[in-house]
N, C-alpha and C positions, 0 to 999 in steps of 0.2 A: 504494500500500500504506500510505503513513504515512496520507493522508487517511482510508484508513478505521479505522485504529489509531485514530484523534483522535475519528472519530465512536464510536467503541466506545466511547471513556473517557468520554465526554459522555453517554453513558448510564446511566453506573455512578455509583454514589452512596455516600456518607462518611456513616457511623452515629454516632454520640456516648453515650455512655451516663458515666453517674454514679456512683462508690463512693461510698455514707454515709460518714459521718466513725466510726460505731459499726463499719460493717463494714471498715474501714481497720485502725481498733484494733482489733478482731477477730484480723486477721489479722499484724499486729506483735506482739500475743501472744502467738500461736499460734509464729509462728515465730521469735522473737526468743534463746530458748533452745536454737534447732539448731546444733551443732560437730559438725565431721566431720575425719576423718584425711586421707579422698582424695578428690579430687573424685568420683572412681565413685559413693560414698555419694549424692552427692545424686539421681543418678537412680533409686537401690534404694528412696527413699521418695517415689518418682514418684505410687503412688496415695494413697499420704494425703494429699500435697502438691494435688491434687486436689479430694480431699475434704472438705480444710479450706476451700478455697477456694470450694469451690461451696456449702459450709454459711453461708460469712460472708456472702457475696449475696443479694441479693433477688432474687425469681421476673427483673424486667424485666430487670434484666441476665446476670442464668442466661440465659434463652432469648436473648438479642441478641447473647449469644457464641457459643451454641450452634450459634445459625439461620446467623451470618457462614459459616461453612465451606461451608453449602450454597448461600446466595444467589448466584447469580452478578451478579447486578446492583450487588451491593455491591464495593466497591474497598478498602476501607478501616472499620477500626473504630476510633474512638479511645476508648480508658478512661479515662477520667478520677478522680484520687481514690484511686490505689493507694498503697500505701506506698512510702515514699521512704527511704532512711537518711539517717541524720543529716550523716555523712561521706562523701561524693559520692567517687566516683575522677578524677582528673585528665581534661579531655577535650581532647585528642583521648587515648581511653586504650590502650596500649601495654604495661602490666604484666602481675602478677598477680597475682589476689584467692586467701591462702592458703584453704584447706577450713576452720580453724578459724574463719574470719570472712568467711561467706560472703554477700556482700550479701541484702536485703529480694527486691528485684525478680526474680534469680534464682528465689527460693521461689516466688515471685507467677506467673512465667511460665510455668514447668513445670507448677505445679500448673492453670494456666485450660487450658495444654496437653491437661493428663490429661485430664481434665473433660470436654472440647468433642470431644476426639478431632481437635484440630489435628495436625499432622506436625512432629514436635518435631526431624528431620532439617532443615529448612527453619530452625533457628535458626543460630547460630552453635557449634555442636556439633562437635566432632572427634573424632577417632582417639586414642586414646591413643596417644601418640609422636611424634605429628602436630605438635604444637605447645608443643614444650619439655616432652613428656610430660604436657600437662593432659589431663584426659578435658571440661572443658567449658570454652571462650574466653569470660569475662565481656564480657555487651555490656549496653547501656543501651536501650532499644527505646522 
C-alpha cells in the first residue's frame, strides 16, 4: 500500500505562480483599513474578501487557483508574492490575533477561498467556543 501511495505522489505535481508587486499593493490597500469587533465579522465579508482579490490578479493566476481545486494531478500550489505584514506573530504561534488587528494573510486567504470555491472548512476554522471562544485560529499557511 505505501508503494503505491509513493507512486501516486510521483505523479502529482507542484504549480508556482506569481503576485505582481502592483497587485500585492493592490491588495494591502484594499484591506489595510479592515477592524472588526469579532472574529465572526471577518467571515460576513467572505464575498468581497473574494472579490477584491480576484480583481487584484491577473487572468494567469485567477485560473491557476481556480483550475488547483479540480486538477487532480496537482498536489500542491505555491503563491508566491502575497502580502505579508509588517509584524509577523511569534512562531511557533500559540496566541491571539484580537479582531481589531486582524493580520494581511487572513484577508488574502479567505478571500482566494471565496473566489476559487476552495473549502474554507479545510483551514484552520473553529467553532465558536471551541477555542477560547475565537470563531477563526490564526494560522500562517
Amino acid at each position: 500500500m505505501l508503494k503505491e501511495m509513493v507512486e501516486a505522489l510521483k505523479k502529482q505535481s507542484v504549480q508556482e505562480v506569481h503576485v505582481s508587486y502592483e497587485a500585492t499593493n493592490k491588495l494591502v490597500s484594499s484591506f489595510s483599513h479592515l477592524r472588526f469587533r469579532e472574529d465572526s465579522e471577518w467571515l460576513n465579508v467572505r464575498e468581497w474578501l473574494g472579490n477584491v482579490v480576484k480583481h487584484s490578479l491577473n487572468d494567469e493566476v485567477i485560473h491557476s487557483i481556480q483550475g488547483f481545486k479540480s486538477d487532480d494531478e496537482q498536489c500542491a500550489l505555491i503563491i508566491r508574492g502575497l502580502p505579508v505584514d509588517s509584524h509577523l506573530c511569534a512562531t511557533p504561534y500559540n496566541g491571539y490575533v484580537p479582531p481589531s488587528k486582524p493580520p494581511l494573510a487572513i484577508f488574502t486567504y479567505i478571500g482566494i477561498c471565496q473566489f476559487s470555491g476552495l473549502n474554507l472548512c479545510h483551514t484552520k476554522m473553529k467553532i465558536k467556543g471551541s477555542y477560547l471562544g475565537m470563531w477563526y485560529q490564526h494560522s500562517m499557511f
